[in-house]
C-alpha positions in Angstrom: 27.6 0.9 -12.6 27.1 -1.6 -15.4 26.9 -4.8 -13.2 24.4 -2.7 -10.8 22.4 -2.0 -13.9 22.6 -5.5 -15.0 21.5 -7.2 -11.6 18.7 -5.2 -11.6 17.9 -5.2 -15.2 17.8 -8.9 -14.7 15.1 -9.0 -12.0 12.8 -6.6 -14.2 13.0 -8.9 -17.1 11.9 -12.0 -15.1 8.8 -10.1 -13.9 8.0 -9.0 -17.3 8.3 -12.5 -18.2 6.2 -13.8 -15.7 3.4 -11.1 -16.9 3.8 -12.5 -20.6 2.9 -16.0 -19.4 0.5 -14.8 -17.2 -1.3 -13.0 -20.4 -3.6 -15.4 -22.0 -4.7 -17.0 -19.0 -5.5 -13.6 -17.3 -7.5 -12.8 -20.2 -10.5 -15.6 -20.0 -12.6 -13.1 -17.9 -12.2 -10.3 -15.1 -12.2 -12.7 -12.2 -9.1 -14.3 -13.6 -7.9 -10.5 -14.4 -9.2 -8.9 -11.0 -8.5 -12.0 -8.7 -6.6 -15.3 -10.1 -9.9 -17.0 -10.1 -10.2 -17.0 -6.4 -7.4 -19.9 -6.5 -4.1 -18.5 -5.0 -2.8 -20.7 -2.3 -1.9 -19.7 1.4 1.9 -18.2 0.9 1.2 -16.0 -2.2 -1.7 -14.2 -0.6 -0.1 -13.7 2.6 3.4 -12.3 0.9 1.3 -10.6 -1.8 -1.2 -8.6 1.4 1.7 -7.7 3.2 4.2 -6.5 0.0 1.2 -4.6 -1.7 0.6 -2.6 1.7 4.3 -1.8 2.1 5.5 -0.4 -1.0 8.4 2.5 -1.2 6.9 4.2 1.9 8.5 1.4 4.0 11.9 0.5 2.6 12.9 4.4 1.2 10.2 6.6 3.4 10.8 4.6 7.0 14.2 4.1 6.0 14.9 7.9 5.5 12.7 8.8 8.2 14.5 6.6 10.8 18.2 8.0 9.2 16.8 11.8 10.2 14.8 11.0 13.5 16.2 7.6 14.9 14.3 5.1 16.6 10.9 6.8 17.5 9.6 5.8 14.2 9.2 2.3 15.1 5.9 3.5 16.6 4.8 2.8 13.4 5.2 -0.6 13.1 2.8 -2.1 15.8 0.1 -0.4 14.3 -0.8 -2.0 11.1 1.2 -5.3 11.9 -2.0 -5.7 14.7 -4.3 -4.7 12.6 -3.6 -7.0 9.7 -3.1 -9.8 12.0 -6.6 -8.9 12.9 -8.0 -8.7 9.6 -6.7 -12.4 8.4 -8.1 -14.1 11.2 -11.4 -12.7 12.1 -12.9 -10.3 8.9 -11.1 -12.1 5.7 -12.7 -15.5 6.1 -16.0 -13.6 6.5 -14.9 -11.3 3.2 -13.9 -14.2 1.4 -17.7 -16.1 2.0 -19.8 -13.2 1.2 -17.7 -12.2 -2.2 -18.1 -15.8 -3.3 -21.5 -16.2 -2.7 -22.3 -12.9 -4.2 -20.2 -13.4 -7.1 -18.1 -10.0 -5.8 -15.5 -9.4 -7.8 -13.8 -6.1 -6.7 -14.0 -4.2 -3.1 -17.1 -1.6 -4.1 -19.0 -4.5 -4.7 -18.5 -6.0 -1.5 -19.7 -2.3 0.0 -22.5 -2.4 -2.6 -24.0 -5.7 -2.1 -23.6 -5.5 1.3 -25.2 -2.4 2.1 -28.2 -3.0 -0.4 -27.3 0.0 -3.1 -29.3 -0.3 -5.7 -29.1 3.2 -7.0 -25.3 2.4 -8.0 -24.8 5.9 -6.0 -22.7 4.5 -3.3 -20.7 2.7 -6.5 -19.7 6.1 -7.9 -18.7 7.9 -4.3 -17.0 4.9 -3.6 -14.9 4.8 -7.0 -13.7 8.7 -6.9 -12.7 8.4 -4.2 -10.5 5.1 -4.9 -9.4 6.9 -8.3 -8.5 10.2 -6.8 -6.3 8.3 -4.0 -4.9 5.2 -5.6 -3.7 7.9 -8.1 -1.8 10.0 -6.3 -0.8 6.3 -4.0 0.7 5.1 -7.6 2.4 8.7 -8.0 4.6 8.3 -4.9 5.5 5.0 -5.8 6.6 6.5 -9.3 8.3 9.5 -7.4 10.0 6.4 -5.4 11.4 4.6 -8.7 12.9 8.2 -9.9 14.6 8.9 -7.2 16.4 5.7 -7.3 16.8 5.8 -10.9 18.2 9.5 -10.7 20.7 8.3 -8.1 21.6 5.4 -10.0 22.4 6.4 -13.4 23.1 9.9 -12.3 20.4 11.8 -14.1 19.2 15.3 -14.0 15.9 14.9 -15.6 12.7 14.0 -13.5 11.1 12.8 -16.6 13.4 9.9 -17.3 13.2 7.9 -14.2 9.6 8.5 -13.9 8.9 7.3 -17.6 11.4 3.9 -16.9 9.1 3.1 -13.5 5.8 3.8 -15.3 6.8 1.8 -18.0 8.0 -1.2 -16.1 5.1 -1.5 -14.0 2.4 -1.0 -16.4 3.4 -3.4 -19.0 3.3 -6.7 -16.6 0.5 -5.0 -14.8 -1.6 -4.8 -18.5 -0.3 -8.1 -19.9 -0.8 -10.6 -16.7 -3.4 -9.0 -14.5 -3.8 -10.0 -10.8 -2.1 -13.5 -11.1 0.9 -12.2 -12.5 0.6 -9.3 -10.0 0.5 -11.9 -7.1 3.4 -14.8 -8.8 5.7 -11.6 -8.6 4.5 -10.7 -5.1 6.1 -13.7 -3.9 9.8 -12.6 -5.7 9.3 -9.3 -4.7 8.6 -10.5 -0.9 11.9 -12.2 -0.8 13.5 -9.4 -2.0 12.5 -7.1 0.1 13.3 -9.5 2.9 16.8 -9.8 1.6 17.6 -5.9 1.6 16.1 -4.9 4.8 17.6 -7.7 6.5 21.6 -8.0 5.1 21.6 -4.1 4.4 21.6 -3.5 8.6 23.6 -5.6 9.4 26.3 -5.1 6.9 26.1 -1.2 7.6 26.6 -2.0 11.5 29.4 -4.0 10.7 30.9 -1.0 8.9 30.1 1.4 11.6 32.0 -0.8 13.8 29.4 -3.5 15.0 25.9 -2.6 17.2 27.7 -1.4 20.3 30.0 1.6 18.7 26.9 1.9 16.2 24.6 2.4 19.0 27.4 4.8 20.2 27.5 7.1 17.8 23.5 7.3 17.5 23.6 8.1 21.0 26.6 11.1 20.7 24.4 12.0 17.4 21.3 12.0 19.7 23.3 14.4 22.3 24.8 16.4 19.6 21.2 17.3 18.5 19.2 17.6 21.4 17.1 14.8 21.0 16.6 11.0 22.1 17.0 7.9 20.4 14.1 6.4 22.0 10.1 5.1 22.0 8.9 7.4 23.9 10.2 10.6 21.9 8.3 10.4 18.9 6.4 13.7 20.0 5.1 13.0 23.1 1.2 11.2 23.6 -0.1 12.7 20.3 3.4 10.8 17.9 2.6 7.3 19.6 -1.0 7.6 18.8 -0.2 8.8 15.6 2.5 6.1 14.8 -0.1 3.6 16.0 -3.0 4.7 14.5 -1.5 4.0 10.9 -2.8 1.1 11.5 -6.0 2.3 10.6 -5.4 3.1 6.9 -5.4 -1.2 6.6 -8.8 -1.8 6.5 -10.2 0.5 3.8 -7.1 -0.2 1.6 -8.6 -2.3 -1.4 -5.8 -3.2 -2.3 -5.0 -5.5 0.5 -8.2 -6.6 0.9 -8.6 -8.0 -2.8 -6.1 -10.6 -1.3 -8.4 -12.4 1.1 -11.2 -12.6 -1.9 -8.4 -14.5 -4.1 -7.5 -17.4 -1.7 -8.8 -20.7 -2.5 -10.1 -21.8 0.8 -11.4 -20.0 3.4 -10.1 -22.2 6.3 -6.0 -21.6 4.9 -6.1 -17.6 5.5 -4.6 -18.5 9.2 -1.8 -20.2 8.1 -1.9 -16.9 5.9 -2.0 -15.1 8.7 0.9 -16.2 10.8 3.6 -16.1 7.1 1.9 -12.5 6.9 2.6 -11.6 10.2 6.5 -12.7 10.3 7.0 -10.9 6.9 5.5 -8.0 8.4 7.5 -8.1 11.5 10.8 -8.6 9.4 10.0 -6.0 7.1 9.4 -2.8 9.6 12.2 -3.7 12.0 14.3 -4.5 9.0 13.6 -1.0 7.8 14.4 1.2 11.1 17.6 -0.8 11.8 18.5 0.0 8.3 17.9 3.5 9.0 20.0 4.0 11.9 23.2 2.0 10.7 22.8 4.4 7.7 22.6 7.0 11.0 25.8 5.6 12.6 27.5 5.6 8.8 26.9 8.5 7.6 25.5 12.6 8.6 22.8 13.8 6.9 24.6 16.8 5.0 26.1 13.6 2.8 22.9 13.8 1.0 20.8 16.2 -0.9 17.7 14.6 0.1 18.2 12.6 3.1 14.6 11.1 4.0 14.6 9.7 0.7 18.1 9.0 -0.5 19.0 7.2 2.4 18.5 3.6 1.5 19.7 4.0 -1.8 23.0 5.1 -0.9 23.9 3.1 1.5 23.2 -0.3 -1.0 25.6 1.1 -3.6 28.4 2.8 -1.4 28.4 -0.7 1.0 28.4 -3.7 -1.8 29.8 -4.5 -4.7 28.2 -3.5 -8.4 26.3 -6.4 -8.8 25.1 -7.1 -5.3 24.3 -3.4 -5.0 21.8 -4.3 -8.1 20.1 -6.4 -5.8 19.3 -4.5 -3.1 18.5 -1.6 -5.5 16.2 -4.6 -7.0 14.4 -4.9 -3.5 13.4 -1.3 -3.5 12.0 -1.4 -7.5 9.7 -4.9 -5.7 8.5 -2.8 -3.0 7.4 -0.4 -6.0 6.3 -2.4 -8.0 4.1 -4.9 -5.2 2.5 -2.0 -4.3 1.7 0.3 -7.5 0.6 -2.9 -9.6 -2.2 -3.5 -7.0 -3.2 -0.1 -7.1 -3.4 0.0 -10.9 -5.6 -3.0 -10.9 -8.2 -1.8 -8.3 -8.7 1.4 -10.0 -9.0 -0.3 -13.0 -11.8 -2.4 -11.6 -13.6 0.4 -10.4 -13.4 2.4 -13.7 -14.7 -0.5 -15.6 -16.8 -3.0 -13.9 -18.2 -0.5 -10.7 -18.9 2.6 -12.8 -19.0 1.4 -16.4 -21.0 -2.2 -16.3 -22.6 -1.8 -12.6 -23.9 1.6 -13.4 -23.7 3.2 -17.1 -24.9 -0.4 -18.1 -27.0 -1.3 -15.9 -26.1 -4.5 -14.4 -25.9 -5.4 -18.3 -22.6 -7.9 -18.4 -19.4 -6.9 -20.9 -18.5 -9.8 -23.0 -15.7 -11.1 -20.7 -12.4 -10.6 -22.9 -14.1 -7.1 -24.4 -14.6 -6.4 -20.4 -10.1 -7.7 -20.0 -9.2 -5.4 -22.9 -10.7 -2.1 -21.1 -9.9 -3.3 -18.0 -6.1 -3.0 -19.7 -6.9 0.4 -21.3 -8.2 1.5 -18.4 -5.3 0.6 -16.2 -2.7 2.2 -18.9 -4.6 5.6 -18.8 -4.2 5.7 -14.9 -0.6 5.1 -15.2 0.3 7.7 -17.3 -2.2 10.1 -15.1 0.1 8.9 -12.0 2.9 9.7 -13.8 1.9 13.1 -14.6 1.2 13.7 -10.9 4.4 12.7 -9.5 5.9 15.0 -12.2 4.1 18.0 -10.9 5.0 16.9 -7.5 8.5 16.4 -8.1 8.8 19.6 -9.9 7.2 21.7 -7.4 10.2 22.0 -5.1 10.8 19.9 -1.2 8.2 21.7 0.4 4.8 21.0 0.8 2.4 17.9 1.3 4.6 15.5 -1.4 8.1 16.8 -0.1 8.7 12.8 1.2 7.3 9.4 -0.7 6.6 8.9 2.8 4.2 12.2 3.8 3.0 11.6 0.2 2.1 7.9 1.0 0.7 8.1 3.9 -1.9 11.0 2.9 -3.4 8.8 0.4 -3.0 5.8 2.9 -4.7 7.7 5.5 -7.7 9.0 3.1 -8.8 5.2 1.7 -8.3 4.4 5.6 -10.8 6.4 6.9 -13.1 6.3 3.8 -13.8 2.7 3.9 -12.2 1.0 6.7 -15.4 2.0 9.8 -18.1 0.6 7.0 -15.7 -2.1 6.0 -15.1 -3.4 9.6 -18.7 -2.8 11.3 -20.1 -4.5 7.9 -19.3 -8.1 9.0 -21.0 -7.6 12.8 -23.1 -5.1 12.8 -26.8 -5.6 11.7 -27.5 -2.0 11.9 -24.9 -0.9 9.2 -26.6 0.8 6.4 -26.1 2.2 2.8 -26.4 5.9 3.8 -24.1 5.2 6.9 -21.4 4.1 4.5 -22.0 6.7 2.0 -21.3 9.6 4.6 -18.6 8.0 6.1 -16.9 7.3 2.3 -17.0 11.4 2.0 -16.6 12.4 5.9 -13.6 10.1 6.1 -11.9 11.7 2.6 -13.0 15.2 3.5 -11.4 14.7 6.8 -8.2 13.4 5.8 -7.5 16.2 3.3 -8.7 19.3 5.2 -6.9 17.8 8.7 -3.2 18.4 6.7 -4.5 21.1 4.0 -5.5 23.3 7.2 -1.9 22.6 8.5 -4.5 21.0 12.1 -1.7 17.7 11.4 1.1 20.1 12.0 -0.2 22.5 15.2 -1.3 18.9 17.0 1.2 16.7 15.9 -1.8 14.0 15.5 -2.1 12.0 12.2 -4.8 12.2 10.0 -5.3 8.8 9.8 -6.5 8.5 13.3 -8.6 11.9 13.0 -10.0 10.6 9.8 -11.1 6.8 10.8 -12.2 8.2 14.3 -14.6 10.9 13.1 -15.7 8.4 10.0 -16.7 5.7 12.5 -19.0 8.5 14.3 -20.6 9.4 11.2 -20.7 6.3 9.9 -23.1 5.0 13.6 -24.9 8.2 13.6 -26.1 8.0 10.3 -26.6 4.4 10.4 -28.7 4.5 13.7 -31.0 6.9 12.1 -31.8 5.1 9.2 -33.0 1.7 8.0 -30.4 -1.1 7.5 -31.2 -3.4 4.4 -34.0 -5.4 4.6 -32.5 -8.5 4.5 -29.7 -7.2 6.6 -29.9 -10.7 8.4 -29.2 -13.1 5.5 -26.3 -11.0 4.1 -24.7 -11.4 7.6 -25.2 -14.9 7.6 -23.6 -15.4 4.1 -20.3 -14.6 5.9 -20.8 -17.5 7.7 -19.2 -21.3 7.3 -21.9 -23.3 5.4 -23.3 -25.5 8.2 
């Protein structure tokens, strides 16, 4: 336990590190703290779009899932890896353009200069509702770290291994910003890539190699009524719903702050295709780690299966110190997602609400604007904290029983809030500010009343396809019947190459 400790221990003190040096630099002004100065080369923005959008719910959530329910769950995988293929070659160039010509520093006020809002009203729907999410986002990935934590060092109290993860996280996050957010991004990305791709394959080695693996999935599979295949996943309505996770990619800031940080335009397809791979690896990595753990071990081994899985399986298959490694991978899917997620609703606190509105337009003095930015950000964390506290407290049942389920809600929510006004924006002449507004609260509203009126559970369809499908009809309606910006033209043509 000491050497697992210690490997892991290690990797959290060279990401602190890296947020130290990161520190002065990221303090010169909020577009080196909100987005590296728009300088980050090709490899880091790619590993740092795909990491951020991974997070816990991928290496413990689809891990845990595919251990319970086999290999149905790679429905999920297509989804998002098209979509976010999509996005890097056709909308981020575009994003990129615009945010530098309108000196756009965080994703409301691409929404906000794009769709003419002058009243700063769409700025304050648009920052709720990335505050109410993103909290609750950061929560799971907390209720992630404590359940490893718990695991690990054998602790009874929730407290602890929520504390140790909200500590961790915050302090590079404050110090370093979005440049040391991104530098760690990169480690983290290899990481992850390191446990979802030696964990399988040494747990089918144990199991007896693939073909006696697949054996005993298949005898499970018979055992329990159910088949380990793609087309079992609940009929029409679970591939739809696998799928349409794809649709929580677009309206997740998060992600999309990546395309406004690259350097050049023109290098976000070479982005594209390293994204792409990584993104590949990672969701195949994590189903065939879920069904070696399948063919290793029955569910009754653990108290909470769909999230236990991955981290018993790294410390009952390796060695102390290798086991710290892989245990290392799951804290960098954390931590590459959560740190993000502070950062945006930082930026939306601050500069969206508190200097875009409250102020006026009236500009903070740049390191004054840093310093709340940091306050800001360590406020949220310990508001996240105190949500996956209550969540974790509340029993197994419910919304939050999974990081997965609890994930995916917030996921789904940002998804359908902002992904219809955030795709149509870069094409569509006709989009307007009161289109995007209704679809901000439609698309939220949707979400939360689809799985709070149990509608998820009696049609077995996810709420982020019932979300972005009835936001993108509200979002046209209410667009069609009113006027687009009057210079709707020019702000198209500022996503454009100059000529």
């Amino acid at each position: 336990m000491t050497a697992t400790a210690a490997a892991l221990f290690l990797y959290l003190g060279v990401v602190t590190w890296i947020g130290i040096r990161s520190a002065r630099r990221s303090s010169a002004n909020v577009g080196e703290f909100y987005l590296g100065g728009r300088a980050m080369n090709e490899l880091v923005v790619a590993l740092s779009a795909v990491v951020s959008g991974r997070s816990a719910w991928l290496m413990m959530g689809m891990v845990g899932l595919t251990f319970v329910y086999g290999v149905r769950m790679a429905w999920f995988i297509p989804g998002y890896v098209a979509m976010e293929l999509f996005l890097f070659l056709f909308a981020a160039p575009r994003i990129r353009r615009f945010t530098q010509r309108h000196d756009d520093v965080t994703f409301i006020d691409y929404m906000a200069s794009r769709f003419g809002d002058r009243t700063g009203v769409l700025r304050v729907v648009a920052a709720v509702i990335v505050v109410v999410f993103f909290t609750a986002y950061v929560g799971a990935q907390l209720k992630a770290g404590q359940v490893m934590f718990n695991m690990l060092f054998d602790w009874e109290s929730v407290v602890a291994g929520i504390a140790l993860m909200a500590a961790i996280v915050g302090f590079y996050t404050i110090l370093g910003g979005f440049r040391a957010v991104s530098i760690t991004d990169v480690i983290q990305a290899s990481l992850m890539i390191l446990g979802l791709v030696v964990l399988p394959i040494v747990g089918f080695l144990h199991a007896g190699g693939f073909d006696e693996a697949w054996g005993k999935l298949e005898a499970v599979a018979a055992e329990e009524g159910s088949a380990f295949s793609l087309v079992a996943f609940g009929g029409l309505a679970g591939v739809v719903s696998g799928l349409g996770i794809g649709f929580g990619s677009p309206g997740n800031p998060h992600i999309i702050v990546r395309y406004r940080s690259i350097g050049r335009p023109e290098r976000l397809r070479m982005a594209a295709l390293v994204g792409t791979v990584w993104n590949v690896l990672l969701g195949w990595g994590a189903v065939y780690t879920g069904l070696a753990a399948r063919a290793l071990y029955a569910p009754s081994v653990l108290p909470d299966p769909k999230n236990q899985a991955f981290v018993h399986m790294a410390t009952d298959l390796f060695p102390p110190f290798l086991a710290g490694l892989m245990l290392a991978a799951l804290v960098a899917a954390i931590m590459s997602t959560a740190d993000s997620q502070l950062l945006v609703i930082s930026s939306s606190i601050t500069r969206d609400v508190y200097e875009k509105v409250l102020r006026r337009g009236k500009p903070l003095d740049p390191r004054r604007a840093v310093t709340m930015g940091r306050v800001t950000t360590a406020v949220v964390i310990v508001l996240a904290a105190l949500l996956s506290w209550i969540s974790s407290v509340a029993g197994k049942e419910g919304v939050f029983s999974t990081v997965f389920s609890y994930v995916l809600l917030a996921w789904s929510g940002l998804g359908a809030s902002f992904g219809p006004p955030l795709l149509l924006s870069h094409w569509w002449r006709r989009a307007t500010r009161a289109g995007a507004l209704t679809s901000f609260v439609v698309g939220a509203a949707t979400c939360i009343l689809w799985v709070a009126l149990g509608w998820k559970q009696a049609t077995g369809i996810h709420e982020a396809v019932t979300g972005f499908v009835v936001s993108t009809l509200a979002f046209v309606v209410v667009s069609l019947a009113t006027r687009p910006p009057p210079d709707a033209q020019a702000l198209l043509d500022a996503m454009e190459p100059e000529a």
